[in-house]
C-alpha positions in Angstrom: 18.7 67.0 60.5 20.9 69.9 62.0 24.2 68.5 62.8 25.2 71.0 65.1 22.6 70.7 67.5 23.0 66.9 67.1 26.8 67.4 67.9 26.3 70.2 71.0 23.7 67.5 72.2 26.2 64.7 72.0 28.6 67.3 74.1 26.8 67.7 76.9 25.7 64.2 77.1 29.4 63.3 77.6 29.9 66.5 79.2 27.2 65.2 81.8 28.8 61.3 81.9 32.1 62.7 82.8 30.7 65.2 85.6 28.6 61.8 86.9 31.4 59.5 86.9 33.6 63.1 89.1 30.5 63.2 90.9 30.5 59.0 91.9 34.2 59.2 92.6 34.2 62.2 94.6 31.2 60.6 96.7 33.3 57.3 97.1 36.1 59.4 98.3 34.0 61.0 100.8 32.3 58.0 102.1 35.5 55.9 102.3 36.8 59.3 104.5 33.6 59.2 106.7 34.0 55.3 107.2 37.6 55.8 108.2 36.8 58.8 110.3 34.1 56.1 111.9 36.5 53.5 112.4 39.0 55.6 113.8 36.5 56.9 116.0 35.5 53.6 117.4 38.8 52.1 118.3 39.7 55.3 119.8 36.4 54.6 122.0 37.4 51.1 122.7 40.5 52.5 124.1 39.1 55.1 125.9 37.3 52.7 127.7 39.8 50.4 128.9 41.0 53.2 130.9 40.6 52.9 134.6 37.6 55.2 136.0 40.8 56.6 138.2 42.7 57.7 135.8 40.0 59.4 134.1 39.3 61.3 137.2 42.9 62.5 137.4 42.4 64.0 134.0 39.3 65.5 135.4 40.8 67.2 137.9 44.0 68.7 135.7 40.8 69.9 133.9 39.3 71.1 137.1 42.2 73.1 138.4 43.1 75.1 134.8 39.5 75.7 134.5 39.1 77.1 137.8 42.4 78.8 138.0 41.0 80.9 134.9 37.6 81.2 136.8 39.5 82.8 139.7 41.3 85.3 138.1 38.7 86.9 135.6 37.3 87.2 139.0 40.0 89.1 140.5 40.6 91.3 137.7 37.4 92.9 138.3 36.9 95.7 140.4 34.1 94.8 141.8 35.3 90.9 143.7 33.9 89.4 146.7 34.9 86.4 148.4 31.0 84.4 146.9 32.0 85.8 143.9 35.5 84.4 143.0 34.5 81.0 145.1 31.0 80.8 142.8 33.5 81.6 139.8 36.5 79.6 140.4 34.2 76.4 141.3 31.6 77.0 138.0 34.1 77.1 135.3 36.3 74.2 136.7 33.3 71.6 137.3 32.3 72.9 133.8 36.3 72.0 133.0 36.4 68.4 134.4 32.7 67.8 133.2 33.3 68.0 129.7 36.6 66.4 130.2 35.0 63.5 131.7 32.0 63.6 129.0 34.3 64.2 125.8 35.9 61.0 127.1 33.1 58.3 128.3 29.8 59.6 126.9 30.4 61.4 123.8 27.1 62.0 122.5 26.4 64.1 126.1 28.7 66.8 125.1 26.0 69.0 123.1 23.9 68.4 126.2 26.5 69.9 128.5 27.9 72.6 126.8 24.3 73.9 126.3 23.5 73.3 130.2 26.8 74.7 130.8 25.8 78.0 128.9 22.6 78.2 130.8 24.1 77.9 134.5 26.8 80.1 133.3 23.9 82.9 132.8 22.3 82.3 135.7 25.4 82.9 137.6 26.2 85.6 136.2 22.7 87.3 136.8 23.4 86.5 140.5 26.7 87.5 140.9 25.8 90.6 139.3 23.6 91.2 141.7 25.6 90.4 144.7 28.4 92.4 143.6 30.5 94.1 146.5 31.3 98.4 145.8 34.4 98.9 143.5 37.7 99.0 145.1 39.5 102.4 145.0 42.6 101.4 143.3 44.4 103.8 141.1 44.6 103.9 137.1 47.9 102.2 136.9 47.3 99.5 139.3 43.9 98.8 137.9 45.7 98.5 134.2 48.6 96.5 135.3 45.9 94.0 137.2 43.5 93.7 134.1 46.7 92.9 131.6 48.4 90.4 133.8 45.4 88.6 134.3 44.3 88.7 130.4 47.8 87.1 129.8 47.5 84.6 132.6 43.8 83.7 131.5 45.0 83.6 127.8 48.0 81.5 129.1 46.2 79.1 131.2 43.6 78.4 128.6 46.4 77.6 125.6 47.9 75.4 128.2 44.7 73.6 128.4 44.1 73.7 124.8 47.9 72.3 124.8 47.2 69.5 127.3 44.3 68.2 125.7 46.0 67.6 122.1 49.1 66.3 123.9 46.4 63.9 125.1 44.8 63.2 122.5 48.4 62.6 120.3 49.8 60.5 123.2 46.1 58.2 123.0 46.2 58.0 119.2 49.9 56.7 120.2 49.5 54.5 122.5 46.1 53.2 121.2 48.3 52.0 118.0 50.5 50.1 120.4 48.1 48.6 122.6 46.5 47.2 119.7 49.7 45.8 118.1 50.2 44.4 122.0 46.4 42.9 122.0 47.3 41.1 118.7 50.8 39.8 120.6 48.7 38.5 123.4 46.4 36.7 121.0 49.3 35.2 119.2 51.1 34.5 122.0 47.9 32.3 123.4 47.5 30.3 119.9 51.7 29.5 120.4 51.1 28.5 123.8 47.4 26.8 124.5 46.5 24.9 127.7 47.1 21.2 126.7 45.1 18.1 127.9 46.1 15.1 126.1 46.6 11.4 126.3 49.1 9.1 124.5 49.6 5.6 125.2 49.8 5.2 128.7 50.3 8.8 129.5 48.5 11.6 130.2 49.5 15.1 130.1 48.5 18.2 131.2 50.6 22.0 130.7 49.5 25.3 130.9 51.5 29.1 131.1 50.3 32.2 132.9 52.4 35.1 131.5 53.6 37.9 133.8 52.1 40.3 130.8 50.1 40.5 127.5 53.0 38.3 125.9 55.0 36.0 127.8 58.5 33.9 127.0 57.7 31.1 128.3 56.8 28.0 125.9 55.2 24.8 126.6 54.4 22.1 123.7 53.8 18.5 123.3 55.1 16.7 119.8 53.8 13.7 118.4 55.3 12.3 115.7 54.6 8.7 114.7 54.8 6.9 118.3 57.1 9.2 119.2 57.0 12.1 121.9 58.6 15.2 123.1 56.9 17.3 125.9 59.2 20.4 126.6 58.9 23.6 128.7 61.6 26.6 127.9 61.9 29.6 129.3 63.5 32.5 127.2 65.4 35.1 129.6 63.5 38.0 130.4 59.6 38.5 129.4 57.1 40.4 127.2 57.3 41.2 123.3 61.3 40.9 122.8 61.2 37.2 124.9 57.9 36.2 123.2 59.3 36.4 119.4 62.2 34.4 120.9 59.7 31.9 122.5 58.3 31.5 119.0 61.6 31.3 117.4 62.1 28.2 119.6 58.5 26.8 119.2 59.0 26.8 115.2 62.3 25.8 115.5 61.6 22.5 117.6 58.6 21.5 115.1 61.3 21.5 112.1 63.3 19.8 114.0 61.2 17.1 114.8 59.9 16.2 111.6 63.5 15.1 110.6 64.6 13.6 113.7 61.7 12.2 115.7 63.5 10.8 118.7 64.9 14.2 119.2 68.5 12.8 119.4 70.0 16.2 118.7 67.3 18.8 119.3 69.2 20.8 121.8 71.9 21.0 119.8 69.8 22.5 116.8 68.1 24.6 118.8 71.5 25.8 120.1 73.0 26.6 116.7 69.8 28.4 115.9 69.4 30.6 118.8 73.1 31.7 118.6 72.9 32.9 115.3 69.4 34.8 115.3 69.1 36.0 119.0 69.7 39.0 120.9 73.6 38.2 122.4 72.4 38.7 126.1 69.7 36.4 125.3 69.3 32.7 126.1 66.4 30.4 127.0 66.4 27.1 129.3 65.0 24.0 128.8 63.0 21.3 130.6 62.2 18.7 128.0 60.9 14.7 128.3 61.0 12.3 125.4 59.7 9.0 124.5 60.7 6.6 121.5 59.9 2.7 121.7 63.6 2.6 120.6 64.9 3.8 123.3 62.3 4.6 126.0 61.5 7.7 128.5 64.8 10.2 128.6 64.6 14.2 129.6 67.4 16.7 129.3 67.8 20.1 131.2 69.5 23.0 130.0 69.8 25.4 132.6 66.4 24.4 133.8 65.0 24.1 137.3 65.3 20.1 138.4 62.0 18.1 137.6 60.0 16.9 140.4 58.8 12.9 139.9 56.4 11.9 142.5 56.4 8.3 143.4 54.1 7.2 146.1 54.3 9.5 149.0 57.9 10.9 147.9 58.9 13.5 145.6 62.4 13.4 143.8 64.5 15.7 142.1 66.1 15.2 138.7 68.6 17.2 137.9 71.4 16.0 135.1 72.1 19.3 133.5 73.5 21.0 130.5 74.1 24.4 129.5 71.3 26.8 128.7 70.2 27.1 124.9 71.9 30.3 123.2 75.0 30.9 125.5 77.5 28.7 123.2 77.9 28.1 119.7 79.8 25.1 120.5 77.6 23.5 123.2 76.8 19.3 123.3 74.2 18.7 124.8 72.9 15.1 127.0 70.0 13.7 127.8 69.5 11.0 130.7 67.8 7.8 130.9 64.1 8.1 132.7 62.2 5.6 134.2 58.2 6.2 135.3 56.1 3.6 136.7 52.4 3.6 136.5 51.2 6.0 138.9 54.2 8.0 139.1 54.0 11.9 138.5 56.5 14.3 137.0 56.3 18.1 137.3 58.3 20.2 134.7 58.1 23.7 136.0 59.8 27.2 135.6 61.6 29.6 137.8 58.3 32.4 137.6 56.9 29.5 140.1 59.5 29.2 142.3 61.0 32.7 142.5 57.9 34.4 144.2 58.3 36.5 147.1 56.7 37.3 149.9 56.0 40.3 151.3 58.7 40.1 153.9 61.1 39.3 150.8 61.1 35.4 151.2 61.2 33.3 148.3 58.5 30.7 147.6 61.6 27.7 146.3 61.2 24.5 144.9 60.3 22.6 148.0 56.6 24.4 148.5 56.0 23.0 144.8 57.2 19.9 145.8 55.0 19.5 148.9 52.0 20.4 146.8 52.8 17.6 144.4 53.5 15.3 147.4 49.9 15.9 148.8 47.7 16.6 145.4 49.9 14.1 143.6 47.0 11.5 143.4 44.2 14.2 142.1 43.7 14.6 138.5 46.6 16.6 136.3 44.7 19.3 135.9 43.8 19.9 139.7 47.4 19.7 140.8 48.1 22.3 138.3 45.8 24.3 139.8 46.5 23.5 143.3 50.6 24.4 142.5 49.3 27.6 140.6 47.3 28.8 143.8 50.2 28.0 146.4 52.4 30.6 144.3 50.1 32.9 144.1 49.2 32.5 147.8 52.9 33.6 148.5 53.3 36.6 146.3 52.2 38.4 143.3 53.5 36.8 139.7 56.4 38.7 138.6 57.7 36.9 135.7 55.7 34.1 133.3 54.8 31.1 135.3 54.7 27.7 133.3 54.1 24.0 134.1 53.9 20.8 132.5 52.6 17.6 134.1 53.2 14.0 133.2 51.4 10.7 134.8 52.1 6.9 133.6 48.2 5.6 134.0 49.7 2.0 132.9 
């Protein structure tokens, strides 16, 4: 047996194991690129086309006008311009501009199609303007040299600003596409927080629901039920969108603790209070419309800095308005709740100020009253159809501007 071709065979079997196992990894690390580049690729097409036809079609025509501006001026630098040749020139390379802008953005896979189109229109224009060209002009050496470079450095300048506008674009889209999809994920947290509820307990029935002004709103509505006990609350953190909705669900976790050691929700308010002060924002607060039931000591709601809460009974409509301070102002703040009595039939409305601070186009504001009459007319229609009658009357008025929220309660015994 020859050892040494035993050991140079040994060699290059390792010698081919260790190239296999570069070769695997290097394929691994390609194909791991290429699905990136993929993915990449398709949420950058899922952005692309949420954007409003209009807006594409400005883009198209920034497109249009550098392209053409180029188009006219390779046209004038020539000796040999007409008035059909600079139109025919200025017009064929700046639909060819906003074309491929528009294709690049909406139908990708159209782009080798229209570049290739492109080239062949390009030479048939040019095999017609050739032959339509006018007699040179008789302009002298200097003149003609001075016109050829200042419109090779405008051309050269116009098409890097181009070049320039498109990766600004492109930057700015791989930007933004980064937030709206941290925004998209807000708005789908925000809607697991803050649901539409429908429920029934004992001998009422309840019905909420929130429309925010954006993709994440700051109002909150919830309904605890904790062992015969329950608390059906609407807040409203000041201001709206991302900053308001972590508040919101600073509140909403906050007021689940706190109900699993105090179920009556004696001193909810207070917590709440001592909670927000220390972890908020300092020109930040939120008010609250809340309603609680215990068999100890029956129906009670607090406000805190909280639009009064309608309670329809028969063909009237009251307001109920004992009030405390809004949450998150003072450290130091009590807080009171007031005795609430409901008969069977009777309706209360717990609302926020996005419903009643609508305007109208010549400036007037919606007020509680219009939400009042609504309840006064619907107020023997299901829950759910006076929400949406109350929904449509402000929306009748004026656009939304901030997050509108309501919660309704009826005693059915």
């Amino acid at each position: 047996m020859d050892l040494a071709a035993v050991g140079r065979a040994l060699a290059i079997d390792q010698w081919l194991c260790v190239v296999g196992i570069g070769l695997k990894e290097h394929l691994k690390e390609q194909l791991s690129s290429f699905g990136d580049f993929v993915q990449r690729t398709r949420k950058q097409r899922e952005f692309w086309d949420t954007v409003p036809a209009s807006s594409i079609a400005l883009l198209s025509g920034v497109a249009f006008c550098l392209l053409a501006s180029i188009g006219a001026i390779s046209q004038l630098a020539s000796a040999q311009v007409s008035m059909a040749r600079f139109w025919i020139g200025a017009c064929a390379t700046g639909i060819f501009g906003a074309l491929l802008t528009w294709v690049a953005i909406r139908k990708t896979w159209l782009l080798i199609v229209v570049i290739s189109s492109s080239i062949a229109v390009v030479s048939v224009l040019a095999s017609y303007i050739q032959g339509h060209s006018s007699r040179p002009l008789a302009l002298p050496n200097d003149v003609k040299q001075w016109i050829e470079i200042g419109s090779e450095t405008t051309i050269f300048l116009l098409m890097i600003g181009f070049v320039l506008t498109m990766e600004f674009i492109r930057r700015e889209g791989n930007r933004f596409l980064r937030i709206h999809t941290e925004m998209r994920l807000a708005g789908e947290i925000h809607q697991a927080l803050v649901p539409t509820i429908e429920r029934n307990l004992g001998e009422y029935a309840f019905f909420a629901s929130s429309l925010p002004s954006g993709m994440v709103g700051g109002d909150l509505i919830d309904l605890i039920d904790r062992n015969g006990d329950w608390l059906a609350y609407v807040a409203d953190v000041s201001g709206h969108g991302v900053s308001s909705g972590v508040v919101m669900a600073m509140v909403k976790s906050s007021t689940h603790m706190a109900m699993q050691f105090d179920s009556e929700g004696k001193h909810l308010l207070a917590g709440l209070n001592a909670v927000l002060c220390s972890l908020k924002a300092s020109s930040m607060f939120a008010t609250f419309g809340l309603v609680a039931y215990s068999p100890a000591e029956g129906l009670r709601y607090s406000l805190a800095g909280h639009p009064p809460i309608l309670r329809r009974r028969g063909p009237d409509v009251e307001f109920l308005s004992d009030q405390n301070l809004p949450i998150g102002v003072f450290a130091d703040t009590s807080f009171q709740s007031t005795p609430l009595e409901m008969r069977a039939g009777d309706v209360l409305a717990v609302i926020t100020d996005g419903l009643t601070e609508v305007f109208g186009r010549g400036g007037e504001e919606l007020g509680i009253e219009a939400i009042a009459e609504v309840l006064r007319v619907r107020g023997e229609d299901p829950l759910n159809e006076i929400a949406a009658a109350i929904f449509n009357r402000a929306s009748q008025h004026g656009p939304r501007s901030d997050d509108q929220s309501l919660l309704l309660i009826r005693r059915t015994g």
